[in-house]
N, C-alpha and C positions, 0 to 999 in steps of 0.2 A: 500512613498505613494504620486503619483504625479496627482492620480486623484482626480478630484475637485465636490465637489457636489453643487447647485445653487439653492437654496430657495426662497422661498416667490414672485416667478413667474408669472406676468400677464399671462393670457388665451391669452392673444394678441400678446405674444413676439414670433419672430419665430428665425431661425437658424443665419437669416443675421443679426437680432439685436446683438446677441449676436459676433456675427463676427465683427461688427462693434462697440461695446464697448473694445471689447479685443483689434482692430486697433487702437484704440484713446488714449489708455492709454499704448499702446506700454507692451502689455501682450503675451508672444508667446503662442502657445498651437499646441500640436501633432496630433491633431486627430477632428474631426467633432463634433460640438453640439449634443448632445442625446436632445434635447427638449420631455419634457412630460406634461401632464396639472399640473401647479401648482410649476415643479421643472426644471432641467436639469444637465445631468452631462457633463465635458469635460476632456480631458486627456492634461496635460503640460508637457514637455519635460525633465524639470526636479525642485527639491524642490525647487529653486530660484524663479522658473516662479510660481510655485506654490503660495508660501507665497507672493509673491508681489499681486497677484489676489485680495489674503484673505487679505490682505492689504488696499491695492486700493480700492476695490470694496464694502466689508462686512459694511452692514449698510451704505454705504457713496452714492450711485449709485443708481439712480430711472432708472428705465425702465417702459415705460406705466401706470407712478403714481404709482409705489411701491418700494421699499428700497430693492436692493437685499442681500440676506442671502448667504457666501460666506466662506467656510470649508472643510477641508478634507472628501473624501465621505469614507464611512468605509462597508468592501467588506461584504458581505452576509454570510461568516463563521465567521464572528468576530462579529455581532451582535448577543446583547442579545436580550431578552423579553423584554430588559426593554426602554423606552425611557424618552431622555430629554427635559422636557417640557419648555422652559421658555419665561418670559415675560407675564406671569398671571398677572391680575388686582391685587395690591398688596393690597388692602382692602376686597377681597375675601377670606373665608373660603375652608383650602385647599381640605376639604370633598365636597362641597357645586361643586367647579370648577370640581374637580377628576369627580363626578357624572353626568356633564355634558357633557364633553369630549368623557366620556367611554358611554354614551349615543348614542355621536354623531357618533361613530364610530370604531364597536367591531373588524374591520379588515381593514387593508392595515390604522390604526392610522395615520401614519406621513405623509403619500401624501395626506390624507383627512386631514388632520387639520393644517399642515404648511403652514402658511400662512391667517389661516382663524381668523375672529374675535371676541373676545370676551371684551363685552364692550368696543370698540373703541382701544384694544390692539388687535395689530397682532401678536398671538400663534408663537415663533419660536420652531418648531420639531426636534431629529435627533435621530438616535440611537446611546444611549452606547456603545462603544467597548468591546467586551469581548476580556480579554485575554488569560483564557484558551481556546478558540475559535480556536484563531490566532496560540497557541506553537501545537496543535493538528493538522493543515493542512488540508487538501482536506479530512482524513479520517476522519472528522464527517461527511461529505456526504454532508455539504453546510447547517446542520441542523443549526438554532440558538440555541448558547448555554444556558445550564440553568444554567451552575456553577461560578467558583469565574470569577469576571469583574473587569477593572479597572475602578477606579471612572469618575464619569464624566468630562466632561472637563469645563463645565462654572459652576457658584455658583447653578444653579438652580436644582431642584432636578430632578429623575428619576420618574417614575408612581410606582417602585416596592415599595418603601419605602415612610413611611408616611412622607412630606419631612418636613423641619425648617424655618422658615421663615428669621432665623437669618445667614443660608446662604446666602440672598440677599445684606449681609455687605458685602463689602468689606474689605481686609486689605490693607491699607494707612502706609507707610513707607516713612521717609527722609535716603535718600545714601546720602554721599560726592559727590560732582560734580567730581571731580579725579576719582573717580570708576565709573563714569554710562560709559565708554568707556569699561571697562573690563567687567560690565555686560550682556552690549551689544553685543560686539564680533564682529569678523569681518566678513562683511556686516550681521548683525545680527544673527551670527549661535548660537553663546550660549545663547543668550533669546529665540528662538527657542528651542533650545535644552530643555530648563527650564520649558516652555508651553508644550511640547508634555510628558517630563518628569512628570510633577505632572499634567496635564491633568487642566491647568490653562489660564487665557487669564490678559496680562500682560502690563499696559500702563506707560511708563516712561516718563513725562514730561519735558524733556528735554526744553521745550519755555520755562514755567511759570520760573517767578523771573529771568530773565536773570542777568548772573553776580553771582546769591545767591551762597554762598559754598554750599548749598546739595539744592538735587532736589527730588522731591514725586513721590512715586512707589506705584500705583496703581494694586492690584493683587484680579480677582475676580475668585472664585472656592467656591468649599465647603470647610468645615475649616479644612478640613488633608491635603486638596491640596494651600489652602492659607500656610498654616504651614510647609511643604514639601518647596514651593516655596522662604520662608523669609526664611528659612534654608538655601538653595542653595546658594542662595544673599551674606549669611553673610560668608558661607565660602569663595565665589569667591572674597570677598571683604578682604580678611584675606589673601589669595594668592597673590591678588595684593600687597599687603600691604607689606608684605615679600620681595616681588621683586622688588617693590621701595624704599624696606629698610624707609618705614612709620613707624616712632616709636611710635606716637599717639594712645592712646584704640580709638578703633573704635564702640560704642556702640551701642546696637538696638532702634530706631526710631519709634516709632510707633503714626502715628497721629489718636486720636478720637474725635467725634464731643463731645462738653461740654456738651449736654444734659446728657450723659452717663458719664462722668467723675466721678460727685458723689457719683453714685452708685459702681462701681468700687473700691472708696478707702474706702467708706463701715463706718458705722459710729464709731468716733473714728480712724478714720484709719484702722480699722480691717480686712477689705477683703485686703487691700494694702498687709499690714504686713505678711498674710497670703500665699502670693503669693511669697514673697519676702523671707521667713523662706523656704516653700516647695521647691522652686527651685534654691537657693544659691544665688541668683540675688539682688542687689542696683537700685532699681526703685524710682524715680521722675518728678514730670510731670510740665508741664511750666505753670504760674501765668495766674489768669484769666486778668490779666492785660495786655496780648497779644492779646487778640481778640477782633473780630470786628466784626460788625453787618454780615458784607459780607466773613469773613474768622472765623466759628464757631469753628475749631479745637485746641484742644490743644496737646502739644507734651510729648508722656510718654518716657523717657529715661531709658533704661533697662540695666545696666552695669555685666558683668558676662562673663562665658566661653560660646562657640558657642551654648553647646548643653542645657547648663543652660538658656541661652537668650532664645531657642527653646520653653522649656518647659514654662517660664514665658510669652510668647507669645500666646501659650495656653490658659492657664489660664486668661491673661489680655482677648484676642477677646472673650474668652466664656462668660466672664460678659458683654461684651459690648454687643454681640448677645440676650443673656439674656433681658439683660434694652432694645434697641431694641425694640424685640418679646413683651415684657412689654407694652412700649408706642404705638403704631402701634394696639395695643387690645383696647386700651383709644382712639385713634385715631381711629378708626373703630367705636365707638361706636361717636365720634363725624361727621362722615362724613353720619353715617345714619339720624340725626338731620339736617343737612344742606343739602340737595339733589344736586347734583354735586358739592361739596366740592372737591376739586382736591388737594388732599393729598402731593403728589410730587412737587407740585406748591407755598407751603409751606414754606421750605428751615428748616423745624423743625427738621427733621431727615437725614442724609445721605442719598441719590438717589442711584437708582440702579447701574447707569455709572461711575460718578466721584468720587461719596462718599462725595458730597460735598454738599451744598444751593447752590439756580439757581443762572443761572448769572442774571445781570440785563436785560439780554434780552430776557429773558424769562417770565418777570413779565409783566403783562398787563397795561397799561395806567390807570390813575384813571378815573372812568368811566365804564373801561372794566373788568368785574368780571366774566369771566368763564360763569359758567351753574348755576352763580348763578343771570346772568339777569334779572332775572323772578322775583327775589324778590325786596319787597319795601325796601326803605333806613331806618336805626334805625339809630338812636343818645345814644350810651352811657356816663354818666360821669364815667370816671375813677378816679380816688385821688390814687395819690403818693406823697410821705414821698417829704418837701418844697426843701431839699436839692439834690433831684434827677433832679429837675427841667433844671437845664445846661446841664448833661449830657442824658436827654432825646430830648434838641433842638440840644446838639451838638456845633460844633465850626462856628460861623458865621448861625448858622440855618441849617446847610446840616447832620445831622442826620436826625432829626425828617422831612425835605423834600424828605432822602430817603427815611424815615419807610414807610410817606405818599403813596410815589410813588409804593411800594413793595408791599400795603397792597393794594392799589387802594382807598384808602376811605382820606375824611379828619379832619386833628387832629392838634388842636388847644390846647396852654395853658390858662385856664382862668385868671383872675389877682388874682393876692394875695387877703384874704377878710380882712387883716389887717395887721400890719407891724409884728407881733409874731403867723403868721399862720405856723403849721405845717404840714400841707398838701395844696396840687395843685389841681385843676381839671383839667384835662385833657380829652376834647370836643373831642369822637369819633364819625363822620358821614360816615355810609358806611350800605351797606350789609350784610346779614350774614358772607358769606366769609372774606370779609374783616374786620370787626369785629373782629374773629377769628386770622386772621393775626397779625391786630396791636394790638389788645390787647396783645397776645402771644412774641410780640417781646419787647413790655414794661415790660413783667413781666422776660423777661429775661436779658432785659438789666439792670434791678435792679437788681437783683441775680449778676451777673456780672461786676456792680459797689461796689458789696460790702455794699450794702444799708442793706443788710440781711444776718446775721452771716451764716458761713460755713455750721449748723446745723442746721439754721432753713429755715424754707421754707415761699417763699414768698404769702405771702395775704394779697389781696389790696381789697377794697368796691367799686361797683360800683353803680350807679342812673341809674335805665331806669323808662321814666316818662310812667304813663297806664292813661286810662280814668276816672276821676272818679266815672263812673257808673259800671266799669270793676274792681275798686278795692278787692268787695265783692267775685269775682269769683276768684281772683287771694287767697285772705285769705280762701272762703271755708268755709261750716256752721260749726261754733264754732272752727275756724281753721282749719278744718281737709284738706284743699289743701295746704295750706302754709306749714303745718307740713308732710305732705308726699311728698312736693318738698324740704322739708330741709333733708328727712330721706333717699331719692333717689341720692340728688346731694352731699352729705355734706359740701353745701355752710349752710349760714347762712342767710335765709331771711324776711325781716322785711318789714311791710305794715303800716305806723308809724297812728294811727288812730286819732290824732288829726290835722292832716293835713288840711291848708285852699286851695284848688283847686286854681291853677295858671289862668292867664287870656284866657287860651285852657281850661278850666276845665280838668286841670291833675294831677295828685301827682303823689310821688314817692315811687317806690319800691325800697329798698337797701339790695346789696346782697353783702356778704361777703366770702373769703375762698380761695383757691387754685386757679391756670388757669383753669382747668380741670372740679373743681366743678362750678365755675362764668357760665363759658359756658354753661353748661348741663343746671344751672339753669334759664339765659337767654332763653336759647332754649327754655325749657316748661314754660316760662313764656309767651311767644311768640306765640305759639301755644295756649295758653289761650287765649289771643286777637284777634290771626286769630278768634277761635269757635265763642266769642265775636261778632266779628264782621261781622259772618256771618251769623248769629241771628238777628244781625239789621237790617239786607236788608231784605225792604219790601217786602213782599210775595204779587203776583198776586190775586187778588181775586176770588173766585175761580164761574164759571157761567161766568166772564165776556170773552168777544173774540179779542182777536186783529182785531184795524177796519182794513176794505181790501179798497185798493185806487179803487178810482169810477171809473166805465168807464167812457171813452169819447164818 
């Protein structure tokens, strides 16, 4: 298949554009631009010119300020009913987006919506391939089919089926550096081969760690065509092996980010063991003593035969999709608390693309908070356990100057309050967002120090100081707010009542509990002092006029 379909298309781009990106980057093609509004197909000469396009071009190539979209086109008897949507806002409810879509446009879907936007993401469209379509020929009469198809080809799901959210994981694999040449194939026909095979899109980072003995294998589909694909891998890695007379077990690699690790080996070990019984398989996963602020993953090693590794591979991504889908609902409910909260900007969960936290140049300057400009600066005190103290500034200061820079806010240690103090303060100035951020990366870098046994979960108390005339709102007649911010968030929060008002007349509220619950109950405490304080602003009186300037 040498025809090429072209997405996410300025109205502005015409034939010569296109003539003229294909000259520049030295792309042949057989045949004229079809330019249409919105899309364009072309024909190349053959699958080399092909894949180099979808290479070159896909997501890497602006044309008149937009990213083109750049895949095999799939002929009119091989489409189903069904299409693939992706690149949905991923804090969206997949009912909530489905209803809007199908709103937007009950016919010709994918040339109406490829390309178009929803909340500041640009919808990529295509059709699924059918393949009973394709073995049936000209004699469906060019219908699209209704019957069995093959899966998609990226993680995202189709419109027919209610999709997962946990196929926007990817699967993250380490190969031996000796095999990414056999994976690859020559001028890449067997990675090709392996992509069109499980209907997958497949990034081998052959730069990163120059020099390392294995390299990470990036594989994003849905999770029978992630699992199809690590399959293929581990046999073509078992064939090499053979033919270089490799005596070494070559075992499966599979990297996941640490948020989801412990849920995974399940408490007790139990989900571990359970994976490790069903499918014959020797699994263990590398020391939280490997990671780093900027490199979250750890490494599960799965020892066993091809088809045993297969099936433990299964079963490992389904829990990690699970935890995931899990966190990303908690996540959702904090990004509707913070109004442009930018979830992905994070680095808490696996991103769509790499599976990875941003780089750092994707984190904004302290100062620059996203779409959370608009709000005013808070100060939280955090308290951590006194012996966490080093390993939250780090070596010579350059942790806690990255955390700062990550978060955008600033974060300060106080001094000791005496030489047998067992807790720190820790002075956060920032935004909501950025609040959000460093707190989130404190409470995980103590989980990850080890400061908090295997099984239990970390909670830490924080101070946010309120007005003392705002106290009363925040407790509530005969408590009843304080007790249903404690029964809402399951922090613990305390409005201590014999408090003497600071030189701002302020006391403190102390909340206690999880990350998850801190935040929620920050939040509504916050939104207490907004009400607060907009209560205090004097009201106009009412009769009087604004005076009008006099003539001259």
């Amino acid at each position: 298949m040498n025809k090429l379909y072209i997405g996410n298309v300025s109205a502005e781009a015409s034939e010569e554009d296109f003539e003229t990106i294909f000259e520049q980057w030295k792309i042949p093609h057989s045949g004229p631009f079809l330019v249409k509004t919105g899309y364009a197909f072309v024909d190349c000469p053959d699958e080399k010119a092909a894949m180099k396009a979808i290479d070159v071009l896909s997501g890497k190539v602006e044309l008149h300020g937009k990213l083109l979209e750049v895949e095999h086109s799939v002929p009119k008897r091989q489409r189903s009913c069904k299409l693939q949507i992706r690149n949905i806002p991923p804090h969206m409810q997949w009912e909530v987006s489905a209803n809007r879509l199908l709103t937007a446009s009950r016919a010709g879907a994918m040339e109406k919506l490829n390309g178009s936007m929803m909340e500041n993401y640009a919808l990529k469209v295509s059709y699924i391939p059918d393949e009973t379509a394709a073995a049936e020929g000209p004699s469906a009469g060019g219908r699209r089919g209704f019957n069995a198809r093959g899966p998609p080809r990226s993680s995202s799901p189709g419109l027919g089926a209610r999709p997962k959210v946990q196929s926007d994981i990817p699967l993250r694999m380490l190969v031996p550096t000796q095999f990414v040449g056999a994976i690859i194939g020559k001028e890449g026909a067997t990675i090709r081969n392996i992509t069109k095979q499980t209907h997958s899109k497949i990034d081998i980072h052959r730069k990163e760690n120059a020099g390392a003995a294995e390299k990470p294998i990036t594989i994003h589909s849905t999770p029978e065509g992630c699992s199809n694909a690590c399959r293929t891998i581990m046999e073509i890695m078992q064939k090499e092996a053979l033919d270089t007379k490799f005596t070494e077990e070559i075992p499966l690699k599979i990297l996941a980010h640490n948020n989801f690790v412990g849920r995974l080996i399940g408490k007790e070990g139990r989900n571990l063991k359970k994976i490790e019984q069903d499918t014959g398989t020797k699994i263990t996963i590398s020391p939280l003593q490997d990671l780093t602020l900027y490199n979250p993953e750890r490494t599960i090693t799965v020892k066993g035969a091809i088809e045993a590794c297969s099936r433990a591979e299964e079963e490992v991504m389904k829990k990690i999709r699970e935890s995931y889908e899990s966190d990303m609902a908690a996540m959702n409910l904090q990004s509707n608390l913070i109004p442009g909260l930018n979830l992905n900007a994070l680095g808490l969960f696996p991103s769509g693309a790499p599976g990875m936290g941003p780089s750092m140049s994707s984190v904004p300057p302290p100062g620059a908070h996203g779409g959370c400009s608009s709000f005013g600066s808070e100060t939280v005190h955090l308290f951590i356990p006194a012996l966490a103290v080093g390993a939250i500034i780090g070596k010579q200061g350059q942790h806690i100057k990255q955390l700062s820079h990550f978060a955008g806010a600033s974060i300060k240690i106080a001094p000791a309050e005496g030489m047998d103090a067992k807790q720190r303060m820790v002075i956060i100035v920032g935004p909501p967002e950025a609040q959000f951020k460093a707190q989130c990366r404190i409470f995980g870098k103590l989980k990850e120090e080890n400061f908090f046994g295997p099984k239990e979960e970390v909670k830490l108390e924080a101070h946010i100081k309120v007005p003392s005339f705002a106290a009363g709102r925040v407790i509530g007649k005969g408590g009843k707010t304080v007790n249903e911010l404690q029964n809402l968030t399951c922090a613990e929060v305390v409005v201590p009542r014999d408090q003497t008002p600071d030189e701002n007349d302020q006391v403190i509220v102390k909340i206690s509990g999880h990350f998850f619950a801190c935040q929620l109950a920050q939040r509504k405490i916050q939104e207490i002092l907004a009400q607060v304080r907009r209560q205090q602003q004097p009201k106009p009186t009412s009769g009087a006029q604004p005076s009008l300037p006099r003539r001259k």
